[in-house]
C-alpha positions in Angstrom: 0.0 0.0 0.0 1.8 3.5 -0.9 1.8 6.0 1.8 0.8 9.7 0.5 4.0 12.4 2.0 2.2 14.2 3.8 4.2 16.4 6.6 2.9 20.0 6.7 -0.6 20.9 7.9 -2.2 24.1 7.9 -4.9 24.9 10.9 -7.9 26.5 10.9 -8.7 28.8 14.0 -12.4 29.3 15.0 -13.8 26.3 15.7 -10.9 24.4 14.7 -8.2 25.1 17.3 -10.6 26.8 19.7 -14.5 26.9 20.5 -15.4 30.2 20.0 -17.4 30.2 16.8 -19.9 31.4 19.2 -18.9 33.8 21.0 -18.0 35.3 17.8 -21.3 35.2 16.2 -22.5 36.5 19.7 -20.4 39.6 19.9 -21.8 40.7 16.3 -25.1 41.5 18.5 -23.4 42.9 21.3 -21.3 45.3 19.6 -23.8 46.2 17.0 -26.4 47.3 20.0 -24.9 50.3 20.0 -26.6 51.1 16.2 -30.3 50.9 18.2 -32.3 47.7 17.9 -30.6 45.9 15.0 -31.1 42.4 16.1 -32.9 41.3 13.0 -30.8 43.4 10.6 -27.5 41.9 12.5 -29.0 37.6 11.9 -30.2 38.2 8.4 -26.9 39.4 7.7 -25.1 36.9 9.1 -27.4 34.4 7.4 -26.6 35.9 4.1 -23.0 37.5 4.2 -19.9 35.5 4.4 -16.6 37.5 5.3 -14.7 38.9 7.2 -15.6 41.2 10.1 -15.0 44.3 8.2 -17.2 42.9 5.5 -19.8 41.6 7.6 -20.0 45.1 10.0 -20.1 47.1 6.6 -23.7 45.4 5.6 -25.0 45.8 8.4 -24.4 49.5 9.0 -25.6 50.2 5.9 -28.5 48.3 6.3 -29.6 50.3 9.2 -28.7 53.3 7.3 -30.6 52.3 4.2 -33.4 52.4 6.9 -33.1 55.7 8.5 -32.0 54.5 11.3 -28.3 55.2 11.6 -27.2 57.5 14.6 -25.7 61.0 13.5 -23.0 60.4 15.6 -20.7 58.7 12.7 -20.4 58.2 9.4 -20.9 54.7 7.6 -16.8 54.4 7.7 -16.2 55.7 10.6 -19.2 53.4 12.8 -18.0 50.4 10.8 -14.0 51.1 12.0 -15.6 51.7 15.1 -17.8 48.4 15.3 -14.9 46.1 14.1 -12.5 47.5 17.0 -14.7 47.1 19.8 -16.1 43.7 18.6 -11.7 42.5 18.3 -11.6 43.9 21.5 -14.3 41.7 22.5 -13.4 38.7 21.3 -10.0 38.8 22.1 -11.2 38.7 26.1 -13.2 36.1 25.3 -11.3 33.8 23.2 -8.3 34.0 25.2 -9.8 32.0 27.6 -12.6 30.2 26.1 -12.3 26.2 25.8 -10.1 24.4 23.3 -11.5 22.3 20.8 -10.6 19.1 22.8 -7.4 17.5 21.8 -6.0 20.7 20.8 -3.0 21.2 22.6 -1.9 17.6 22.7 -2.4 17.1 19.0 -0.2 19.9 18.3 2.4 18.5 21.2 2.3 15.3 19.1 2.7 16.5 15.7 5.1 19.0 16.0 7.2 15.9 18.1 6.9 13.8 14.8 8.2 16.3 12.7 4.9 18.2 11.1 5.2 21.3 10.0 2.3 23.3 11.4 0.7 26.5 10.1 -2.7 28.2 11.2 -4.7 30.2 8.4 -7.5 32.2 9.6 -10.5 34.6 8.4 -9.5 36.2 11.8 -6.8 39.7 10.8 -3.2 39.0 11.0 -2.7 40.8 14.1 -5.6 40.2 16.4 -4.7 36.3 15.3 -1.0 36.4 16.2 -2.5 38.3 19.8 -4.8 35.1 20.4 -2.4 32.8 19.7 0.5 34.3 21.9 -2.4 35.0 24.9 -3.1 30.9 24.6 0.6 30.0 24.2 -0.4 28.4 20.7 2.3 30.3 18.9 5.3 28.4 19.0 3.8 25.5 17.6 3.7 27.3 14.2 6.1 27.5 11.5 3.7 30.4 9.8 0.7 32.1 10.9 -1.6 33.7 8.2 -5.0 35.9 8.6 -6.9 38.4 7.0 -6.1 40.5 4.4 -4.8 37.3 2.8 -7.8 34.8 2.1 -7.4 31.0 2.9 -6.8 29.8 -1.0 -4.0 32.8 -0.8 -2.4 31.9 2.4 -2.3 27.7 0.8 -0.5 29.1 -2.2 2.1 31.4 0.0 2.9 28.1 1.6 3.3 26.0 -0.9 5.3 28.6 -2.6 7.7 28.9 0.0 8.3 25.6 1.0 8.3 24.0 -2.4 5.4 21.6 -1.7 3.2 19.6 -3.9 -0.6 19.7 -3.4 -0.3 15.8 -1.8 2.2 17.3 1.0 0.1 19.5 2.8 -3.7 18.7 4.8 -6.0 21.4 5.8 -7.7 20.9 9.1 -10.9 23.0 9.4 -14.4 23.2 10.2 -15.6 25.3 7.5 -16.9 25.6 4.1 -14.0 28.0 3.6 -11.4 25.6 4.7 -12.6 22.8 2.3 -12.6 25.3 -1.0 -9.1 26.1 0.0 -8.3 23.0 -0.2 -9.9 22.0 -2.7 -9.0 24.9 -5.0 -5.2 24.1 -4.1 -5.4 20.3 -4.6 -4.5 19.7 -0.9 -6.0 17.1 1.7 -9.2 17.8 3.5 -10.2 16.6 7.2 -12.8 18.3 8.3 -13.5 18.6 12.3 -17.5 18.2 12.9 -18.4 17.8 16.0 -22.0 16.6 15.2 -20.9 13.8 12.1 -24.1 14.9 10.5 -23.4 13.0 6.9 -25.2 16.1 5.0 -21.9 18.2 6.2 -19.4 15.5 5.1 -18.5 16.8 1.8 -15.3 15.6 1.1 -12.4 14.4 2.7 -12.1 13.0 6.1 -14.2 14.3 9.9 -13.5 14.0 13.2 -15.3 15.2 16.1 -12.3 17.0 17.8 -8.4 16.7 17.8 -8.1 13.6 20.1 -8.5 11.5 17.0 -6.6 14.1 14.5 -3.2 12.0 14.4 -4.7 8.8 13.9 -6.7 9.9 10.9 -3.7 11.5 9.3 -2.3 7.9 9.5 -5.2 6.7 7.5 -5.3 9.7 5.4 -1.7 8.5 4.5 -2.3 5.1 3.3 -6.0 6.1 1.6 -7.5 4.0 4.6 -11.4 4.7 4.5 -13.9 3.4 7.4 
C-alpha cells in the first residue's frame, strides 16, 4: 500500500483550534447594540454575508442606514471602524480563555514531536490572530501564521510557494466551508473537524469530532484508509 507524503498541515482557527465560533457570532449583536435595535438586521446578515468582520459590519451598517436608522454620531466608515475594533476587542477577552476544541494542545504537542510542519490560516486579521495565539501559548507551535487581508486559498499558495510543496504534501484541518474550497481549489487534503458527524456536512475528505483522533486519521489519510 503506498503512503501519501504528507508532513505540513495548515490549521484552521475558530472552531478548529478553539471553540469560539460562538462567542463570535454572539459579539456581532453585542457590539452592534450600539446602532439601536438591530437584532434582526445583525442575523439576516449573518445568514446571508460570508466575510470577514470588516465585511460583515459594513452590511450591516448600511443596512440600518438604508433604513433611516443610523445615529448622527458617525459616518458609515467611521461606525464600521468603530464596530470592528470594539467587537476585536471583545473577542480577544473572550477567546483567550474560552475552551479548546478538545485534543487541541496535545495534537499539536504530538505533531510538532513527529516532525509536522504546522501552520494556522485564519478569516481572523493578522494581528488580532497572532494576539490570540501568543495569549493561549499556541504560537510556538507554528512555523507560519496567516490571517486576513490574505484569504485562505492565498495563504495555501504562499505556503506552498515557500516551502516548495506539492498539493499531496500539505492537509488542511478546518471546520468550514471555507477551509474545504481552500483546499480543494489548491489540490490539498481535507479533514474536516465536525463535531456533530451529521453526513449532509461530510462533503469531502475525512471528519473527526475533535483533535483527540486528529493524528490517527492523518495515519489513514496516509495510506487512503477509508472506514
Amino acid at each position: 500500500m503506498k503512503s501519501n507524503t504528507i508532513n505540513y498541515i495548515v490549521f484552521d482557527f475558530d472552531g478548529t483550534l478553539v471553540d469560539s465560533n460562538l462567542i463570535k457570532q454572539e459579539a456581532y449583536y453585542v457590539v452592534s447594540h450600539s446602532l439601536g435595535y438591530t437584532k434582526q438586521v445583525v442575523a439576516n446578515v449573518l445568514a446571508s454575508v460570508s466575510g470577514d468582520r470588516f465585511s460583515i459590519f459594513k452590511k450591516i451598517v448600511t443596512q440600518v442606514a438604508d433604513a433611516g436608522q443610523l445615529p448622527e454620531s458617525h459616518s458609515i466608515d467611521d461606525w464600521v471602524s468603530l464596530l470592528v475594533a470594539e467587537y476585536t476587542e471583545l473577542c480577544e477577552q473572550k477567546i483567550a480563555t474560552c475552551p479548546e476544541i478538545p485534543g487541541a494542545a496535545v495534537a499539536l504537542s504530538q505533531l510538532k514531536t513527529m516532525g509536522y510542519l504546522l501552520f494556522v490560516s485564519s478569516a481572523t486579521p493578522l494581528e488580532p490572530l497572532k494576539r490570540l495565539l501568543s495569549l493561549r501559548k499556541l504560537d510556538t507551535y507554528f512555523a507560519g501564521i496567516y490571517g486576513r487581508p490574505a484569504t485562505k486559498v492565498e495563504s495555501l499558495q504562499d505556503i506552498m510557494n515557500t516551502y516548495r510543496l506539492s498539493s499531496e504534501e500539505l492537509v488542511v484541518v478546518g471546520d468550514g466551508e471555507d477551509d474545504r474550497e481552500s483546499a480543494l481549489v489548491t489540490g490539498c487534503s481535507f479533514i474536516r473537524v465536525d463535531p456533530s458527524f451529521s453526513p449532509e456536512n461530510i462533503r469531502g475528505g475525512y471528519v473527526i469530532s475533535d483533535l483527540s483522533m486528529l493524528v490517527t486519521t492523518l495515519e489513514r489519510l496516509k495510506f487512503n484508509i477509508y472506514d
